[in-house]
C-alpha positions in Angstrom: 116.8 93.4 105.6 114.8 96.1 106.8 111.0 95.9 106.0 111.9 92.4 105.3 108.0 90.7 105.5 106.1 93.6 103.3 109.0 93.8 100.1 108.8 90.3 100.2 104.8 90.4 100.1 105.1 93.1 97.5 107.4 91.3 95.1 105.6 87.7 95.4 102.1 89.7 95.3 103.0 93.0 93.6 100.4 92.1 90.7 97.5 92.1 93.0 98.6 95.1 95.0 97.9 98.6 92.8 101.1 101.4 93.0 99.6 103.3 95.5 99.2 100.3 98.0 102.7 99.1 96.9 104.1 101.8 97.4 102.5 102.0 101.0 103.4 98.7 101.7 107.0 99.4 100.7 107.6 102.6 103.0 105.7 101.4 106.0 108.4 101.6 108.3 111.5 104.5 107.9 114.0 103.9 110.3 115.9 106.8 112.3 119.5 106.7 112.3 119.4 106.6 115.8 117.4 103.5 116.6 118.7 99.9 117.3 120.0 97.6 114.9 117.8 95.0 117.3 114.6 97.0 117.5 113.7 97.4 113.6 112.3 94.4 113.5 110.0 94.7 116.1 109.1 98.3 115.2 108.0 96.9 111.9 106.2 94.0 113.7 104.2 96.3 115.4 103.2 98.6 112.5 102.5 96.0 110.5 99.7 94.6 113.1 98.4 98.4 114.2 99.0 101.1 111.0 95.7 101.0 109.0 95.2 101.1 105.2 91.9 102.1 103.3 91.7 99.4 100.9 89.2 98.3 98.1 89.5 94.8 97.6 88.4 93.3 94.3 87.1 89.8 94.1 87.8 87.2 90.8 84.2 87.3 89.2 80.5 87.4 89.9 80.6 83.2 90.7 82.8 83.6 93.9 82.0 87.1 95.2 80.2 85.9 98.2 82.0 83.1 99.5 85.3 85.3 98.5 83.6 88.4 100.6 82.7 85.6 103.8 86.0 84.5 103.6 87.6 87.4 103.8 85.4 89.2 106.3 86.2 86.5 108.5 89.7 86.4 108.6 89.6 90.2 109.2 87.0 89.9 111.7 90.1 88.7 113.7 92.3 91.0 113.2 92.9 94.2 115.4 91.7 97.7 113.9 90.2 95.8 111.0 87.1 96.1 109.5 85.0 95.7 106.2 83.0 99.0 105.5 80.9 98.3 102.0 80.4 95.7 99.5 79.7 96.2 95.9 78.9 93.3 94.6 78.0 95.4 90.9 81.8 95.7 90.2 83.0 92.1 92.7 84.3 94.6 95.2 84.1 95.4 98.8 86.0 98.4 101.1 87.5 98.6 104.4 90.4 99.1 106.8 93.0 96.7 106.8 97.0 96.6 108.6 100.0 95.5 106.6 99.4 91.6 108.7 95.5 91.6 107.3 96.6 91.8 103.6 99.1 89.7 103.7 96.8 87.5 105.3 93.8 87.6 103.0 96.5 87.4 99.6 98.1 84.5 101.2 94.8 82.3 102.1 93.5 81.9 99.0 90.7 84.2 99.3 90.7 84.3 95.2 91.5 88.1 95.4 92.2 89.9 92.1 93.7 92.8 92.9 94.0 95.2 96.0 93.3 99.1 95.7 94.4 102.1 98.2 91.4 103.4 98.6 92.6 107.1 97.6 91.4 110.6 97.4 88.9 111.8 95.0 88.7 115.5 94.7 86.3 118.3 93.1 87.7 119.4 89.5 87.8 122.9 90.0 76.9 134.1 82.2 77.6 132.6 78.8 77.7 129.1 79.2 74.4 128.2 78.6 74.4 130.7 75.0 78.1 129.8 74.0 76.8 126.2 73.5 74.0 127.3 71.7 71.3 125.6 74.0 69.4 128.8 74.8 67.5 128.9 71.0 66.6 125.4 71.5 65.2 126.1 75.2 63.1 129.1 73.7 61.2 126.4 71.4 60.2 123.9 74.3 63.4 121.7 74.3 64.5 122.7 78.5 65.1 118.8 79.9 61.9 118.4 81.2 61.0 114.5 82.0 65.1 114.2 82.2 66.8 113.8 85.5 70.4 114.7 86.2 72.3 113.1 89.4 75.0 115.3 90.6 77.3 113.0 92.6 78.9 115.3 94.2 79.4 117.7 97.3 75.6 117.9 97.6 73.3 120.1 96.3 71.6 123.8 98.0 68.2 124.3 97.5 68.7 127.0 95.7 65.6 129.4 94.1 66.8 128.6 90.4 66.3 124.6 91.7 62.9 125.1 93.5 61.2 127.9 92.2 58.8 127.9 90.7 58.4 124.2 91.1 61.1 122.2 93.3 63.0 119.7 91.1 65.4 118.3 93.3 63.8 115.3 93.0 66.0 113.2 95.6 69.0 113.6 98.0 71.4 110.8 99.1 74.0 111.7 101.6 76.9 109.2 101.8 79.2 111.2 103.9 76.8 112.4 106.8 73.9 110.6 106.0 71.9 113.9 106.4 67.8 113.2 104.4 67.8 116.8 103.5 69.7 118.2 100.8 72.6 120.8 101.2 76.0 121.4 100.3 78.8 122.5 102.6 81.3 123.0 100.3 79.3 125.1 97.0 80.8 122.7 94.0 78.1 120.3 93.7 75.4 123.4 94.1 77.4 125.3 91.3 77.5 122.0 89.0 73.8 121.7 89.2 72.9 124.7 88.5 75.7 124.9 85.1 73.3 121.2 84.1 69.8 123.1 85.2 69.6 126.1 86.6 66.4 128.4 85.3 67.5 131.7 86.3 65.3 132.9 88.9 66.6 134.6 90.9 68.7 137.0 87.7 65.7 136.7 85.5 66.7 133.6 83.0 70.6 135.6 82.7 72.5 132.7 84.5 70.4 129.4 83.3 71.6 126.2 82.2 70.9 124.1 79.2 68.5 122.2 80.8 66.4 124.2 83.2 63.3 122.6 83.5 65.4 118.7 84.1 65.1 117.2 87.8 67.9 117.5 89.7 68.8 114.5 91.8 71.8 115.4 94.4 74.3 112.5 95.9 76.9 113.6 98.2 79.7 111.8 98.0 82.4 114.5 98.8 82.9 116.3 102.3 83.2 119.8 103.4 86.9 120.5 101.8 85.5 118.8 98.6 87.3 115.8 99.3 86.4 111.6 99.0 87.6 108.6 98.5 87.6 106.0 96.1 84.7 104.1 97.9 82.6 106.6 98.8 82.4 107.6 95.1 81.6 104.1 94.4 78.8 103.8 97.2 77.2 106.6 95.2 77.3 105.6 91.7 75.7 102.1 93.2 73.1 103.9 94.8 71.9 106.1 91.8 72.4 102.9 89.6 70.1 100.8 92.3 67.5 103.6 92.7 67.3 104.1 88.9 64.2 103.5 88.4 62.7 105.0 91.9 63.7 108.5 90.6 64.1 107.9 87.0 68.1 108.7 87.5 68.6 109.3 83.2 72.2 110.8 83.4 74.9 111.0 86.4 77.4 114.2 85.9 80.8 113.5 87.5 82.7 116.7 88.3 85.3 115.0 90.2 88.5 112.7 89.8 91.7 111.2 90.9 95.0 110.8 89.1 94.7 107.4 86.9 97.6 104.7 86.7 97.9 103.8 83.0 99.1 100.3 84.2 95.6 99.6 85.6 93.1 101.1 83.3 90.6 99.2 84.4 89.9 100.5 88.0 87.1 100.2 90.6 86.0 104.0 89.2 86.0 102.5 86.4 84.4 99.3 86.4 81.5 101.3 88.6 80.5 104.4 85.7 80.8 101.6 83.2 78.2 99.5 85.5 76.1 102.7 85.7 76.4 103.0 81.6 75.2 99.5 81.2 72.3 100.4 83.4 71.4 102.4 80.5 72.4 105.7 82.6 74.6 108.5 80.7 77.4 108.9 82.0 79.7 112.5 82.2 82.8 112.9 83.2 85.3 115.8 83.9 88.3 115.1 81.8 90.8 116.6 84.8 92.7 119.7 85.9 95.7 118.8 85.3 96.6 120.1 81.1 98.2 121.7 79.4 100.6 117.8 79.7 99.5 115.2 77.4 98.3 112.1 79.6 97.0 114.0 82.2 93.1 112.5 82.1 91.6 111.8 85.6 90.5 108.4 86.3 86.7 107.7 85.4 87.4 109.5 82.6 89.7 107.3 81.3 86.8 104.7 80.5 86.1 104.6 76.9 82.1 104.0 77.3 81.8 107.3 79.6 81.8 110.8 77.8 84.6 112.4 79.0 84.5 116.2 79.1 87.2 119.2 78.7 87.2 122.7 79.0 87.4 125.7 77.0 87.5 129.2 77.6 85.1 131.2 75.9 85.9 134.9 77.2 82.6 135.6 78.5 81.6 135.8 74.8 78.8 134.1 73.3 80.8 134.8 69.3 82.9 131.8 69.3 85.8 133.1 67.1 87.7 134.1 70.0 87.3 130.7 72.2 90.2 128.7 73.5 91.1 125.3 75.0 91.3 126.2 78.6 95.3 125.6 79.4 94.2 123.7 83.0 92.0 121.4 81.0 93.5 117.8 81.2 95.2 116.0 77.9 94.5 112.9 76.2 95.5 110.3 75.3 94.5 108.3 77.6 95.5 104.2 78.8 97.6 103.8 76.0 96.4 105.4 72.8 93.0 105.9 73.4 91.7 109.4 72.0 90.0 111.5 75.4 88.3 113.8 75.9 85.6 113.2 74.1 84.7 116.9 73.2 84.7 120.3 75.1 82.5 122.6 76.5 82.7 126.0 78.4 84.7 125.7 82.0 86.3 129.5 82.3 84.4 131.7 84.8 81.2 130.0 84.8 78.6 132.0 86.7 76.5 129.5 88.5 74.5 128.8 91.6 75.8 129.9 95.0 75.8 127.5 98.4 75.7 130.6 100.9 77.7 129.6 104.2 79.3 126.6 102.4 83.6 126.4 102.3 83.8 127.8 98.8 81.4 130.8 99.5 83.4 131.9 102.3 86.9 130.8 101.2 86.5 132.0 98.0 84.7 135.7 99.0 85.5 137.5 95.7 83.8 135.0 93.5 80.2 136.0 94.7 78.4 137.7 91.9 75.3 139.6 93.2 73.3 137.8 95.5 72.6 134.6 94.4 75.8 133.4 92.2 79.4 132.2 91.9 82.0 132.0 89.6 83.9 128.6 89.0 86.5 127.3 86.3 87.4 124.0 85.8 86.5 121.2 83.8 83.6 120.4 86.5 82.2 123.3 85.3 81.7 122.0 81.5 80.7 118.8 82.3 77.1 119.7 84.0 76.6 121.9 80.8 77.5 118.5 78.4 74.9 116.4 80.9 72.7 119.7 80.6 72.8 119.5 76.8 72.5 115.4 77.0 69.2 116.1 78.8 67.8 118.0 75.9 68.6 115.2 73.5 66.7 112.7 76.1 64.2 115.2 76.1 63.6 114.6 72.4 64.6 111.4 72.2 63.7 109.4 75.7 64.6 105.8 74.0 68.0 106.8 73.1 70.2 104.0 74.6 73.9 106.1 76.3 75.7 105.0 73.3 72.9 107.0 71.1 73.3 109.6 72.8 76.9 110.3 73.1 77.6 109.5 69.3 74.7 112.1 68.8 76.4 114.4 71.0 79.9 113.9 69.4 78.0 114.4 66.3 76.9 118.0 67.6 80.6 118.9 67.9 82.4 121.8 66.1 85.8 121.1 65.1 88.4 123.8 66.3 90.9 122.8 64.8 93.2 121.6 67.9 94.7 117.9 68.3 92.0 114.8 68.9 94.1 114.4 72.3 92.7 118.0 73.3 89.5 118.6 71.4 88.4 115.2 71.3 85.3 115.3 68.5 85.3 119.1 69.1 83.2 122.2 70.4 80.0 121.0 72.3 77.0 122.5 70.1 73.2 121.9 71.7 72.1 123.0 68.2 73.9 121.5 65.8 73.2 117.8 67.8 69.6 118.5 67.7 69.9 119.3 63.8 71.8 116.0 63.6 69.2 114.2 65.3 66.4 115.5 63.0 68.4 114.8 60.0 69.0 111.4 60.6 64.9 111.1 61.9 64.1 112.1 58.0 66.2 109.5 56.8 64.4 107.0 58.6 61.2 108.4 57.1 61.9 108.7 54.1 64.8 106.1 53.6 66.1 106.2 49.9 65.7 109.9 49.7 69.0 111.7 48.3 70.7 114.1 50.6 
């Protein structure tokens, strides 16, 4: 009965234990052919005290979150290699490091535990943007973002000319992974997401702009060098832009990042933490994944019905639409059962955006400098800063839109392609056409009776 103590806690706990931690659980110890019969058990013994696990713990409810977090903290407080690293009591969770012994210990005590996570990886979802959306007429008659603020929560952010010149609107920097106070971005995604939301052009006089290049830009690291997290330190950052809110007027969060979702749990800690943030009355958008052209392939936050969940098409460096096409890496819907996602689409092929000089992507990725200044980047994190971009406008316009106005008026704003719900979702991102919706449905209220 090898592995005895761990399949027995996985079968009598398994519904408070996600698959990834099972799974963990399960495999802890391999043995070689070669070892004695009489030393498995103690082998397992030991890694069951001394191999680590980076966990997110999830509490009941609200009621019992502290004396549940106490109780727990205690018990782990005396264990070997354990720790507790965060709490967020927003979504009645916590994280930290615990062995095989410590959860067994904390499921077994009554602890009124709801479910375990494995605190897993989170990665980066890797000229004509801005036009192909249509946001570039609307910027030429005053409607650029300005009083809107877009948190990138992401690898960082550069302080790049198109972000600071002529007026800096990087309007605040929170590092979770370094805990540096001045903004940068060793990696070049997060840079290149901010400037596809609300770049101004110049430094390529207004060529490479973004929908909304007169919004703040409010960076949150939350992603290392590689372009790699974890399920907590995502967390940690949607908590900080959802407590600091109203400090820096955080109106939207753009979420260029994602990890595989397990349709048995559609209710995870990513989750439960954008739909805290949406709740907060903060827009939330999401990259729908990398990971198409399969059907259920959409990343987890996306997966949340409240968020708006982004894909990606490939527009040909055309602005003429007539040639476009869903981008074959951008993930499929549906999504926790039969839930329609995306939501809609938006450009993601080739995006020319800001470059992070010196970061891991600009020297990795050599060939995808464009003059001075700029980078090229596909992927669905690409079209989701041009969807928050374009969901600054309609802020703009419209500052006491609650998130749900604002995504039906952006779903509204959609072109229909053609191509399945499960791929398209509403349809083609169009900065115009939800603007003209908007307006419409102003006149209504003005004149209500009015024939159409």
């Amino acid at each position: 009965m090898l592995g005895f103590s761990m399949i027995q806690l996985t079968k009598q706990h398994g519904d408070k234990l996600d698959k990834e931690l099972r799974k963990n659980l399960i495999h802890l110890y391999k043995p070689l052919r070669r070892t004695p019969c009489f030393l498995h058990r103690s082998i397992e013994k030991f890694l069951e005290k001394n191999k680590k696990f980076p966990v997110i713990i999830e509490f009941e409810d609200e009621d019992v979150f502290y004396s549940a977090f106490n109780k727990v903290d205690d018990l782990i407080s005396k264990e070997r290699h354990c720790k507790i690293k965060h709490e967020f009591k927003s979504t009645c969770c916590c994280s930290g490091i615990l062995t095989g012994s410590a959860i067994e210990k904390v499921l077994t005590d009554d602890c009124q535990i709801k479910k375990i996570y494995y605190d897993r990886e989170v990665t980066a979802l890797l000229d004509v943007a801005s036009p192909a959306v249509q946001a570039r007429e609307l910027n030429e008659l005053g409607v650029t973002g300005e009083g809107v603020n877009i948190a990138i929560v992401d690898t960082g952010v550069y302080p790049h000319p198109d972000l600071t010149e002529p007026n800096n609107r990087i309007v605040a920097f929170k590092d979770v992974i370094n805990n540096r106070i001045e903004a940068y971005d060793d990696n070049g995604h997060g840079t290149h997401c901010a400037g596809d939301a609300a770049g101004n052009g110049h430094s390529s006089e207004s060529k490479y702009r973004g929908p909304a290049p007169d919004s703040g830009i409010i960076g949150v690291k939350v992603l290392n060098q590689t372009g790699s997290g974890s399920l907590s330190t995502i967390i940690s950052g949607i908590q900080w832009c959802i407590d600091h809110k109203e400090e820096y007027q955080i109106d939207i969060i753009s979420l260029s990042l994602g990890a595989a979702a397990d349709e048995s749990d559609c209710n995870d800690p990513l989750v439960q933490i954008v739909e805290r943030a949406w709740e907060s009355g903060i827009v939330v958008c999401v990259a729908a994944g990398n990971s198409g052209p399969d059907q259920r392939t959409i990343a987890t936050p996306g997966i949340s019905l409240k968020v708006v969940t982004v894909g990606a098409i490939d527009d040909f460096n055309t602005v003429n639409r007539s040639d476009d096409k869903i981008a074959s890496f951008s993930s499929r819907g549906p999504a926790c059962g039969e839930d329609a996602k995306p939501d809609l689409i938006a450009p993601g092929v080739n995006i020319i955006s800001l470059r992070s000089p010196g970061s891991f992507l600009d020297k990795t990725s050599k060939s995808s400098r464009v003059e001075n200044d700029y980078f090229t980047l596909s992927g669905t994190s690409m079209a989701t800063p041009v969807c928050a971009g374009i969901a600054a406008l309609v802020l703009q316009t419209h500052p006491e839109y609650t998130p749900d106005q604002v995504k039906q008026k952006l779903l509204n704003g959609t072109v229909d392609i053609g191509l399945p719900v499960y791929v398209q979702g509403a349809g083609y991102l169009d900065a115009e056409k939800t603007l003209e919706s908007m307006e419409g449905q102003d006149k209504e209220r003005e004149n209500p009776g009015v024939p159409k």
